[in-house]
N, CA, C and O atoms as CSV, one atom per row, in Angstrom:
chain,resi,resn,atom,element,x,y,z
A,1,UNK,N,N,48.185,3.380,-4.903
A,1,UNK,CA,C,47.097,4.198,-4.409
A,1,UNK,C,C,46.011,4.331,-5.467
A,1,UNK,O,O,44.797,4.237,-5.283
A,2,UNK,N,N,46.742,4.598,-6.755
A,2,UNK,CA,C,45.527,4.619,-7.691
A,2,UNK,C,C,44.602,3.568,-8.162
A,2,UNK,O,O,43.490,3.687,-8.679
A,3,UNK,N,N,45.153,2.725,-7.934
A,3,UNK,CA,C,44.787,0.921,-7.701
A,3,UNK,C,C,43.234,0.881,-7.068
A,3,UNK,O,O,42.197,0.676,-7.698
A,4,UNK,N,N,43.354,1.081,-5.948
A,4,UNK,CA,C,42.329,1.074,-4.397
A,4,UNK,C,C,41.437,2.201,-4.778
A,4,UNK,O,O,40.231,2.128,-4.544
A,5,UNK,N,N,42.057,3.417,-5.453
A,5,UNK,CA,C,40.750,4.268,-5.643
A,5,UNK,C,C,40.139,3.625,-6.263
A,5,UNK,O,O,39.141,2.982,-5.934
A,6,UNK,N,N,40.679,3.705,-7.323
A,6,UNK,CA,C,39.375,2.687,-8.744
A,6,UNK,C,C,38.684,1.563,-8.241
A,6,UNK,O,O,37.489,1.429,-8.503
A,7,UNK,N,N,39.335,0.680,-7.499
A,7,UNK,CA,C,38.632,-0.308,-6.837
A,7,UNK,C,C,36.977,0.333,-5.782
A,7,UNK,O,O,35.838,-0.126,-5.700
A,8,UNK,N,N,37.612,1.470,-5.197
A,8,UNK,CA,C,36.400,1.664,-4.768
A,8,UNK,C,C,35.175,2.509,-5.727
A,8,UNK,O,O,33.972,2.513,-5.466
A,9,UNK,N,N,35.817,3.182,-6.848
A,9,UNK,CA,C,35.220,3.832,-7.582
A,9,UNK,C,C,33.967,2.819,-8.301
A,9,UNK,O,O,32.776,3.046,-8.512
A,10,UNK,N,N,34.811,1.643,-8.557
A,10,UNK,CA,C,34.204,0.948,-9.219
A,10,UNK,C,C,33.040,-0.013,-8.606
A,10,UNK,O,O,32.050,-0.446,-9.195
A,11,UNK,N,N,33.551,-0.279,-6.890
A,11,UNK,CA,C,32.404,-0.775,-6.253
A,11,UNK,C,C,31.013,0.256,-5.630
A,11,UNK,O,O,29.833,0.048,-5.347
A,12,UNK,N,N,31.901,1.381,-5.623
A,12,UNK,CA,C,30.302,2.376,-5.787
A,12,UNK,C,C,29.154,2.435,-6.867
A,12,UNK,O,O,27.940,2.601,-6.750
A,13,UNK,N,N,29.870,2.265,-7.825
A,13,UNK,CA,C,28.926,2.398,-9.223
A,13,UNK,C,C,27.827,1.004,-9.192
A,13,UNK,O,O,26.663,0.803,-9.537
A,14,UNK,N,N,28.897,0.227,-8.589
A,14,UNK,CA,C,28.141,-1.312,-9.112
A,14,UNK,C,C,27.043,-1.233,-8.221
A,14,UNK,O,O,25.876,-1.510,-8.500
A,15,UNK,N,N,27.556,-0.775,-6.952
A,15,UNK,CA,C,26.440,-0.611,-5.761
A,15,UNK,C,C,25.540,0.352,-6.257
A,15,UNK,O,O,24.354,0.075,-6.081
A,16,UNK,N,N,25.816,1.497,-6.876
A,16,UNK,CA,C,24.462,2.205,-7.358
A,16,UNK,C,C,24.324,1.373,-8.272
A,16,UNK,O,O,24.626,0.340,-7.674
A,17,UNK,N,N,24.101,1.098,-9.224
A,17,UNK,CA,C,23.580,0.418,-10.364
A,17,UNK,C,C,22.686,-0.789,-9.358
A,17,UNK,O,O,21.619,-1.284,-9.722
A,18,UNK,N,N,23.116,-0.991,-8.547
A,18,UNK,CA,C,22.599,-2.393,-7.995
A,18,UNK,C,C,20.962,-1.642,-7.259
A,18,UNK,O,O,19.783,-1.910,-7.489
A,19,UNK,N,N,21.507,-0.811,-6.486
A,19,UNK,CA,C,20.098,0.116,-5.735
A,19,UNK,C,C,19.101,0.744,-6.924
A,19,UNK,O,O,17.889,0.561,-6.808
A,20,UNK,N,N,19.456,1.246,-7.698
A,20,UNK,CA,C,18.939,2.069,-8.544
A,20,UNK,C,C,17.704,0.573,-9.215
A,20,UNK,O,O,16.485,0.707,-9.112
A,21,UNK,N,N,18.245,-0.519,-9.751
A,21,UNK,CA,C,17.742,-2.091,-10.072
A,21,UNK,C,C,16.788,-1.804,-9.207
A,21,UNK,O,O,15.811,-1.427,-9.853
A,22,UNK,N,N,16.543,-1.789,-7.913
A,22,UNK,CA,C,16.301,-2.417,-6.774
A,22,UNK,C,C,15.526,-1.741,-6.601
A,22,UNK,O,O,14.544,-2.379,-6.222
A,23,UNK,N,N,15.188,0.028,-6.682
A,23,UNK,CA,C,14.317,1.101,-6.717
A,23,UNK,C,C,13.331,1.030,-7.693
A,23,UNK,O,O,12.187,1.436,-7.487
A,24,UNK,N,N,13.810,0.391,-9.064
A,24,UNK,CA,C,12.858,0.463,-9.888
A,24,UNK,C,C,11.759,-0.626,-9.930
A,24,UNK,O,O,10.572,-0.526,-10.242
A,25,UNK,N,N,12.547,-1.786,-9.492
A,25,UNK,CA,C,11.985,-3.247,-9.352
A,25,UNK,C,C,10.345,-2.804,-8.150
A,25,UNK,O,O,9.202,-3.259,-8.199
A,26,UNK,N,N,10.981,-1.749,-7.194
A,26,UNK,CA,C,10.385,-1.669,-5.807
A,26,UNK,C,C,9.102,-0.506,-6.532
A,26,UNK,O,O,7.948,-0.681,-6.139
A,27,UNK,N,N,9.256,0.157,-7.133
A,27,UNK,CA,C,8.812,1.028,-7.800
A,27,UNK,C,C,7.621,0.790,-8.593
A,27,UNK,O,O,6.629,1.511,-8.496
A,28,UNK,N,N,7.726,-0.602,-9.685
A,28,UNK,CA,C,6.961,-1.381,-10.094
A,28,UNK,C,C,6.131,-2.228,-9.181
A,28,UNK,O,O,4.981,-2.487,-9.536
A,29,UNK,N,N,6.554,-2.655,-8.124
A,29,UNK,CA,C,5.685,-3.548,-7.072
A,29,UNK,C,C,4.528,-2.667,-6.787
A,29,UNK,O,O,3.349,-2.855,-7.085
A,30,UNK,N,N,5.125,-1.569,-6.091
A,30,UNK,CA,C,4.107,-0.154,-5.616
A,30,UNK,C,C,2.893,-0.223,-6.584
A,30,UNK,O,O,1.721,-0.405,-6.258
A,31,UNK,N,N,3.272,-0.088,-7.538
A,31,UNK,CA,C,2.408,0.446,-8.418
A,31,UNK,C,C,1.140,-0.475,-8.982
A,31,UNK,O,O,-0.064,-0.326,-9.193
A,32,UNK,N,N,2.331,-1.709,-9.115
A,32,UNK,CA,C,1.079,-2.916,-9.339
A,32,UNK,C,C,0.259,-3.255,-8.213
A,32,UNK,O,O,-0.660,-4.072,-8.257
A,33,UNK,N,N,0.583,-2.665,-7.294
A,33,UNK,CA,C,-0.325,-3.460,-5.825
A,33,UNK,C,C,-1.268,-1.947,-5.699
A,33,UNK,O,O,-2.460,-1.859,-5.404
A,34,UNK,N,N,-0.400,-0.937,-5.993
A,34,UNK,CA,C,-1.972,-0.064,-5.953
A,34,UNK,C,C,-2.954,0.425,-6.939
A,34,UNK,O,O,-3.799,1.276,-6.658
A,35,UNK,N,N,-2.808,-0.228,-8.317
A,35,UNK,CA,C,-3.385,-0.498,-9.538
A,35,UNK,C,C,-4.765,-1.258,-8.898
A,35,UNK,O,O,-4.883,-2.414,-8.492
A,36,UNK,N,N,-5.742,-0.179,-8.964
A,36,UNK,CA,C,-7.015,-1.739,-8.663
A,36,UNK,C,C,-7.890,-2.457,-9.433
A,36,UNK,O,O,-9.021,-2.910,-9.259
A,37,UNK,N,N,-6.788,-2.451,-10.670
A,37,UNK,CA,C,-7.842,-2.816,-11.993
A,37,UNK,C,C,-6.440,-4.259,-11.891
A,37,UNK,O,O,-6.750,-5.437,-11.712
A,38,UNK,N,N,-5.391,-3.914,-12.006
A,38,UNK,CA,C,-4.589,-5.129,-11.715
A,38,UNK,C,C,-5.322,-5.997,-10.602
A,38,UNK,O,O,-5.818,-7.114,-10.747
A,39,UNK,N,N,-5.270,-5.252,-9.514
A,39,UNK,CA,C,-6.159,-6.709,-8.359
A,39,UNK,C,C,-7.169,-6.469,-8.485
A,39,UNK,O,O,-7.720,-6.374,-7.388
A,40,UNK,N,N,-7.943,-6.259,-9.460
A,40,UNK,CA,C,-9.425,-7.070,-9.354
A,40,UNK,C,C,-9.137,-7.823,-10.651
A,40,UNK,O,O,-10.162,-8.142,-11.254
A,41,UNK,N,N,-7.977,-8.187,-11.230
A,41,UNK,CA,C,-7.727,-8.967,-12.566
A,41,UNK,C,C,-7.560,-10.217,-11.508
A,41,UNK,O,O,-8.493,-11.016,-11.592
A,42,UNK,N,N,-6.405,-10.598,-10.378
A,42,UNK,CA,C,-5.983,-11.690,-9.658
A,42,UNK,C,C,-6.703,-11.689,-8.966
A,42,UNK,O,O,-7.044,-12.861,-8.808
A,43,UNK,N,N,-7.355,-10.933,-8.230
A,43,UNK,CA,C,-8.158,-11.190,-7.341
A,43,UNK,C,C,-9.937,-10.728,-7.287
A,43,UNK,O,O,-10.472,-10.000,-6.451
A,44,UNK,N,N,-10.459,-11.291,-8.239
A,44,UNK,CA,C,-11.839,-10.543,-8.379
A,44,UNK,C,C,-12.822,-11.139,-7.295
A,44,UNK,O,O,-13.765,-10.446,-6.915
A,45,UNK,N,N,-12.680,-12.044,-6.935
A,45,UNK,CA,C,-13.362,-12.552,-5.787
A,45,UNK,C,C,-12.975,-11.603,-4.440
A,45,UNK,O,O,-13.642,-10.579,-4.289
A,46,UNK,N,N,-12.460,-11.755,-3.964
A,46,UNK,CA,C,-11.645,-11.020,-2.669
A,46,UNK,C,C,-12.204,-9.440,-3.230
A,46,UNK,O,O,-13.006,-8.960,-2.429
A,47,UNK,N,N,-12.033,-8.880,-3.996
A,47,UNK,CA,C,-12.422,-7.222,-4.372
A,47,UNK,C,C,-14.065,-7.240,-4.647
A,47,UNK,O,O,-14.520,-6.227,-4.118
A,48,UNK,N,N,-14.974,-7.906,-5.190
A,48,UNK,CA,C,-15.755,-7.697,-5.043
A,48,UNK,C,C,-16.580,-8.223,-3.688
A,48,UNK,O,O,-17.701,-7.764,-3.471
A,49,UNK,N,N,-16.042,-9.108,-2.875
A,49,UNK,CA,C,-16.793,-8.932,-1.635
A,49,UNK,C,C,-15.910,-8.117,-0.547
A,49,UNK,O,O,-15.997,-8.339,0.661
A,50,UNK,N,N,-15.172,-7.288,-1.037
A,50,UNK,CA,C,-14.791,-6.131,-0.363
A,50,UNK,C,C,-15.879,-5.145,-0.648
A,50,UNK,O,O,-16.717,-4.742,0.159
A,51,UNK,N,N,-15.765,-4.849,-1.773
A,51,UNK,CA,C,-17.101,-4.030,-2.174
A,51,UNK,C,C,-18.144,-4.630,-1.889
A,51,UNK,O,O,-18.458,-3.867,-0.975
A,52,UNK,N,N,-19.048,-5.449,-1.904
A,52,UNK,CA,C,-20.086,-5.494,-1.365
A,52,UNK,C,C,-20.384,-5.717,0.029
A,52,UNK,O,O,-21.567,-5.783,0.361
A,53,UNK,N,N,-19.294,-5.866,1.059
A,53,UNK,CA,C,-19.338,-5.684,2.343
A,53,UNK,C,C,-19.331,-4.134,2.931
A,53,UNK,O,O,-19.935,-3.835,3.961
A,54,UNK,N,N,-18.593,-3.220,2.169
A,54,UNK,CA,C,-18.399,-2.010,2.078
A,54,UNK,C,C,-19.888,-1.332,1.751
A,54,UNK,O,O,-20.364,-0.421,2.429
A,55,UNK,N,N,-20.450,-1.852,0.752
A,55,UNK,CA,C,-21.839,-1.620,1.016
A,55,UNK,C,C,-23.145,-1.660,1.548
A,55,UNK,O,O,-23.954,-0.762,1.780
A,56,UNK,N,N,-23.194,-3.101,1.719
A,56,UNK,CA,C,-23.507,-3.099,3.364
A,56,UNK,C,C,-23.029,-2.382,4.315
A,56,UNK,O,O,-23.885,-1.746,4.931
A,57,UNK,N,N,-22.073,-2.270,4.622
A,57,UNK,CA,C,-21.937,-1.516,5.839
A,57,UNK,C,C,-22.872,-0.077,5.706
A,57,UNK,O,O,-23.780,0.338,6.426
A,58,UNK,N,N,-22.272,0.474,4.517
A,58,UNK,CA,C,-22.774,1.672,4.811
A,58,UNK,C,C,-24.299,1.815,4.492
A,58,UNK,O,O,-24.716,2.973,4.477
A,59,UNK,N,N,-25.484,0.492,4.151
A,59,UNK,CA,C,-26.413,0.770,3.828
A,59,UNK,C,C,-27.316,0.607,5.176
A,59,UNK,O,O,-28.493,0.866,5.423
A,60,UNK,N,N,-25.864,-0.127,6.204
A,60,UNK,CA,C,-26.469,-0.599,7.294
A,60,UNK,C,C,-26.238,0.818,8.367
A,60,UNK,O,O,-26.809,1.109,9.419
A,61,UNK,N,N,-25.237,1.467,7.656
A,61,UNK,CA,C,-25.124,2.972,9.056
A,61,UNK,C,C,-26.153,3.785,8.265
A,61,UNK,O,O,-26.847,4.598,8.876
A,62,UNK,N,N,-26.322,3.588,6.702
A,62,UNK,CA,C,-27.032,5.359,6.614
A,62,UNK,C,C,-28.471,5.184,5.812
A,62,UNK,O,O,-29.212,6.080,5.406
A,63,UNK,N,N,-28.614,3.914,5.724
A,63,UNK,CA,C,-29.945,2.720,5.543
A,63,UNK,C,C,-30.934,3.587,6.525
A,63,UNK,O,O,-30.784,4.157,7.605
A,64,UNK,N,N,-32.144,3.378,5.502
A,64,UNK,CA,C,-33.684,3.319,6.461
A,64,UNK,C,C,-33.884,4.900,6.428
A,64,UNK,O,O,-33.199,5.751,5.862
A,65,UNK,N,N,-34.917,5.020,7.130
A,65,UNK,CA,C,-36.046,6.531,6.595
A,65,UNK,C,C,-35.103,6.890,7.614
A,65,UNK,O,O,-34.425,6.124,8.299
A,66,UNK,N,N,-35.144,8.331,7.640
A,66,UNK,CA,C,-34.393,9.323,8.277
A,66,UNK,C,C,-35.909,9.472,9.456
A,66,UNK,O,O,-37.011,9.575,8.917
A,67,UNK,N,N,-35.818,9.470,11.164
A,67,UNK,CA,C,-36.625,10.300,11.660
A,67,UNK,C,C,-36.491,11.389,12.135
A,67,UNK,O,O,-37.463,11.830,12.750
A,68,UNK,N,N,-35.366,12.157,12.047
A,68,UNK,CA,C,-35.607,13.457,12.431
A,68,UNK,C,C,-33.625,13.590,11.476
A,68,UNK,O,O,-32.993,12.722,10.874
A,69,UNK,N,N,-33.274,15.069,11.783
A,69,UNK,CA,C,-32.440,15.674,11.436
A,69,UNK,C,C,-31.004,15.578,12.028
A,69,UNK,O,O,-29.945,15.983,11.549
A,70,UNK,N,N,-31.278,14.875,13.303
A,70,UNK,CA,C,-30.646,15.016,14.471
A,70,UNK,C,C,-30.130,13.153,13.903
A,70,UNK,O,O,-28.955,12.803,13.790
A,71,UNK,N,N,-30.850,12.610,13.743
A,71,UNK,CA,C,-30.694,11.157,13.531
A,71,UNK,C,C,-29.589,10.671,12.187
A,71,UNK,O,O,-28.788,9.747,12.046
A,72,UNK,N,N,-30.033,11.828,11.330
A,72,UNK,CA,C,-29.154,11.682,10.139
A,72,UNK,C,C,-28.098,12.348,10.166
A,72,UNK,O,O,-27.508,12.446,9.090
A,73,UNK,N,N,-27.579,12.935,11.214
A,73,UNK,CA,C,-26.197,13.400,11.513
A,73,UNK,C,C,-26.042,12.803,12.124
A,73,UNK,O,O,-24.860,12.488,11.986
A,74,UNK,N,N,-26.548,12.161,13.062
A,74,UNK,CA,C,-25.721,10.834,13.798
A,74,UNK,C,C,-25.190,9.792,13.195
A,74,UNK,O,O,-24.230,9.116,13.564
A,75,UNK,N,N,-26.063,9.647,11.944
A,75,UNK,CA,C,-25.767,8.080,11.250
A,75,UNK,C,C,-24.415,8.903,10.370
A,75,UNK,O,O,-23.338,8.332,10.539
A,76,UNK,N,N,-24.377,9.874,9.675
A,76,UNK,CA,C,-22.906,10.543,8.824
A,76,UNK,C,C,-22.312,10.657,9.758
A,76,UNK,O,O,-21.300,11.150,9.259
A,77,UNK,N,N,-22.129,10.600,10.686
A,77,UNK,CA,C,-20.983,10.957,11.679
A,77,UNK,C,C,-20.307,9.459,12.167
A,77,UNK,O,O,-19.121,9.434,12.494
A,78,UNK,N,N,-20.833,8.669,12.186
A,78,UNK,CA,C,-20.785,7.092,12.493
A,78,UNK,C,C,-20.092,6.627,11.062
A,78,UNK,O,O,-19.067,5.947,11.047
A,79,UNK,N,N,-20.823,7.108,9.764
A,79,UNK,CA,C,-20.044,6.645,8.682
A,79,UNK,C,C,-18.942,7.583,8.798
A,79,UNK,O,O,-17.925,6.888,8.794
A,80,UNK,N,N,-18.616,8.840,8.902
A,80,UNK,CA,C,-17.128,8.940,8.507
A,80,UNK,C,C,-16.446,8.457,9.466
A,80,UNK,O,O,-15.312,8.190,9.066
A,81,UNK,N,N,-16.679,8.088,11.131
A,81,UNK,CA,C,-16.125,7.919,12.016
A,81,UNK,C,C,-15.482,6.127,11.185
A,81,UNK,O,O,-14.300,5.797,11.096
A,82,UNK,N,N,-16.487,5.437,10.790
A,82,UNK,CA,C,-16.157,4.008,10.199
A,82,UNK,C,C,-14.915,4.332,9.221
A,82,UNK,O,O,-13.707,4.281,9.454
A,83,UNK,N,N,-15.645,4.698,8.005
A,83,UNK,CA,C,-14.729,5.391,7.112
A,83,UNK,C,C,-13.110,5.722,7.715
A,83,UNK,O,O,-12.161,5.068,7.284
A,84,UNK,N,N,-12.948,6.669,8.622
A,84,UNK,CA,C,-11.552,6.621,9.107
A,84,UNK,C,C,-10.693,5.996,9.686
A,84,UNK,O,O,-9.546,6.291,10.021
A,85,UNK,N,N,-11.559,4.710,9.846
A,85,UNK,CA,C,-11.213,3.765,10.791
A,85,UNK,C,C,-10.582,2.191,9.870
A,85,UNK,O,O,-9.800,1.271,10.111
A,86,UNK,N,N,-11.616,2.683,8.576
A,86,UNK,CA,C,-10.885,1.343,7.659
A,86,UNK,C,C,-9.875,2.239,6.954
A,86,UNK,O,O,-8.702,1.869,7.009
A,87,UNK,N,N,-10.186,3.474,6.232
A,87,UNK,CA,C,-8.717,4.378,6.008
A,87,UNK,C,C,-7.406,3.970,6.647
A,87,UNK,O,O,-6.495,3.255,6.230
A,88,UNK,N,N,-7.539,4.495,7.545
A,88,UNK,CA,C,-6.492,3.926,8.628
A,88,UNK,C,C,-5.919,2.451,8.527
A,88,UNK,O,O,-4.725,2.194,8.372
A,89,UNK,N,N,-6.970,1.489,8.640
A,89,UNK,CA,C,-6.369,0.189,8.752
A,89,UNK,C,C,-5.811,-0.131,7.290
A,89,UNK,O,O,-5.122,-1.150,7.355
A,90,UNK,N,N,-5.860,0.313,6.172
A,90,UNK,CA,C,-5.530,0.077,4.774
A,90,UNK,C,C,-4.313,1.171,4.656
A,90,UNK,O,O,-3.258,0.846,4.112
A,91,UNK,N,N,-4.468,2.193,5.075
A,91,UNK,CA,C,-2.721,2.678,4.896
A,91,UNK,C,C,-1.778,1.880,5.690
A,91,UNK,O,O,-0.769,1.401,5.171
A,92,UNK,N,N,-2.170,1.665,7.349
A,92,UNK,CA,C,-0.997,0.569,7.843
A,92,UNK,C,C,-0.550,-0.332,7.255
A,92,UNK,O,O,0.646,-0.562,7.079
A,93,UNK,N,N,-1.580,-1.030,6.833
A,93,UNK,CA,C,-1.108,-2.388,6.105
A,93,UNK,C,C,-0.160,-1.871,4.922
A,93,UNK,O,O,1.054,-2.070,4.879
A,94,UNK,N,N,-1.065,-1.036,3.780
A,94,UNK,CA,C,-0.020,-0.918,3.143
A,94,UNK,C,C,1.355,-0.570,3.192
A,94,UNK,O,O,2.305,-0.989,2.531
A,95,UNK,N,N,1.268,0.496,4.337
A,95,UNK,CA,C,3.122,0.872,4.777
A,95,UNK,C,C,3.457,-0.193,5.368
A,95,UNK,O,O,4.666,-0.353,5.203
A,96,UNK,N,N,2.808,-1.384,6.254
A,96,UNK,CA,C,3.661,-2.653,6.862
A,96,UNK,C,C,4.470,-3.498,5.337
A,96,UNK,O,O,5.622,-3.897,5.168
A,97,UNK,N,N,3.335,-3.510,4.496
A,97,UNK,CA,C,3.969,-4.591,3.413
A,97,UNK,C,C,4.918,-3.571,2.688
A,97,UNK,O,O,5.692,-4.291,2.056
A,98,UNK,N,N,5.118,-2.780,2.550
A,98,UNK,CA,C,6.365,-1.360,1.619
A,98,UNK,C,C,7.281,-1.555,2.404
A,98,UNK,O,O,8.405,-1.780,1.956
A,99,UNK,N,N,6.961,-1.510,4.251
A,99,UNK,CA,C,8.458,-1.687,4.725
A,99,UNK,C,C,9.144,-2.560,5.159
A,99,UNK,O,O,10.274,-2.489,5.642
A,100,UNK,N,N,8.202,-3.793,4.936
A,100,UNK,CA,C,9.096,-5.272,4.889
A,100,UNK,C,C,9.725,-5.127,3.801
A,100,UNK,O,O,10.949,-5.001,3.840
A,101,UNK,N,N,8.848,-5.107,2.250
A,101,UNK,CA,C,9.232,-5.271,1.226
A,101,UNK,C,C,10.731,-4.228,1.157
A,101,UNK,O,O,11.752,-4.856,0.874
A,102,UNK,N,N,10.820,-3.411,1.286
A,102,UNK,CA,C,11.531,-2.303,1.331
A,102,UNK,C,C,13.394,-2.980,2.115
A,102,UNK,O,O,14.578,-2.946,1.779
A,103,UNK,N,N,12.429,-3.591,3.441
A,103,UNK,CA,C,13.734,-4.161,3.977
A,103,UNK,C,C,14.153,-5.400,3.308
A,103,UNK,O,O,15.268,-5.781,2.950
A,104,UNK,N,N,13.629,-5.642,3.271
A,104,UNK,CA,C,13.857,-7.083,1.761
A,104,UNK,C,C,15.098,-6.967,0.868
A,104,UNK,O,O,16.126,-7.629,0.728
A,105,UNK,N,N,14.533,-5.751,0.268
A,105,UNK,CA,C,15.318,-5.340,-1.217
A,105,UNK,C,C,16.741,-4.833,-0.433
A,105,UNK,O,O,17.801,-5.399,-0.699
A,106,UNK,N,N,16.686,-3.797,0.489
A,106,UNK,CA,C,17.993,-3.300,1.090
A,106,UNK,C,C,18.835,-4.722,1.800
A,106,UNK,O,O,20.020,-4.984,1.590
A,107,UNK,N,N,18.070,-5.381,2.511
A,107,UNK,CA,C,19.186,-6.910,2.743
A,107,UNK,C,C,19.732,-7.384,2.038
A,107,UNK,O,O,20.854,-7.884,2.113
A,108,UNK,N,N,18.660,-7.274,0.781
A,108,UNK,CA,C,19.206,-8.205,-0.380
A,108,UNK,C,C,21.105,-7.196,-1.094
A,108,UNK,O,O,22.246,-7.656,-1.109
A,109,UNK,N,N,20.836,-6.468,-1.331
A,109,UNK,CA,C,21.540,-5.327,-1.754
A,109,UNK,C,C,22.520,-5.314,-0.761
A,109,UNK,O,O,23.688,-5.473,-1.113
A,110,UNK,N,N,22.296,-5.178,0.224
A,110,UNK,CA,C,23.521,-5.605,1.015
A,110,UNK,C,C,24.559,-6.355,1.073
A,110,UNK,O,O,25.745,-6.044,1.180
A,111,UNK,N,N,23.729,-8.027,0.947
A,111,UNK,CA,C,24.497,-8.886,0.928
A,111,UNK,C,C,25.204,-9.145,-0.359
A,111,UNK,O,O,26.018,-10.062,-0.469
A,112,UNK,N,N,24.764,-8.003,-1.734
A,112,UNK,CA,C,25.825,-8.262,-3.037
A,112,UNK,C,C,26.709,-7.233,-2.695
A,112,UNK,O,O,27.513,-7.127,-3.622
A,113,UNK,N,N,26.977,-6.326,-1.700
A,113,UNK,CA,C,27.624,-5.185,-1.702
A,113,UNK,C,C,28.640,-5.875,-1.204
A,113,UNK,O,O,29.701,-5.309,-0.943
């Protein structure tokens, strides 16, 4: 009996030790992908015509003489309405790639368990 405990004692540990690897590894990914001085190091092309499309846009919603009061709350209301709309599409993505990546690491971990 005391045999089989230790046996499992010992495959718990390895299995944490193995997740804990696997958390930190996942931990470091996070961080480098939301570092934006890291991706504009690999990717400076792609980030700066993010930014300058980003500026356009908004020179194109809040661009040009204001004619009345009524007009320039229409155009801020259009930019945050935009604004929440690429918000949005940049957190999905990022939680799509965390929870592939995420299922990745747990398959992987699995299959040494």
């Amino acid at each position: 009996m005391g045999t089989a405990t230790q046996r499992v004692e010992t495959h718990i540990e390895k299995t944490r030790e193995a997740l804990g690897a696997n958390l930190d590894e996942l931990d470091q990914k996070v961080r480098a992908a939301t570092d934006w001085r890291q991706q504009f190091r690999t990717r400076p092309k792609t980030l700066l015509g993010l930014t300058f499309g980003g500026g356009f846009l908004l020179a194109a919603v809040l661009g040009g003489p204001n004619k009345s009061a009524a007009e320039s709350s229409r155009r801020s209301d259009v930019a945050w309405q935009i604004w929440g709309s690429v918000r949005g599409v940049l957190i999905g993505m990022a939680t799509a790639r965390l929870l592939k990546y995420a299922a990745k690491v747990l398959a992987g971990s699995a299959r040494k368990a």
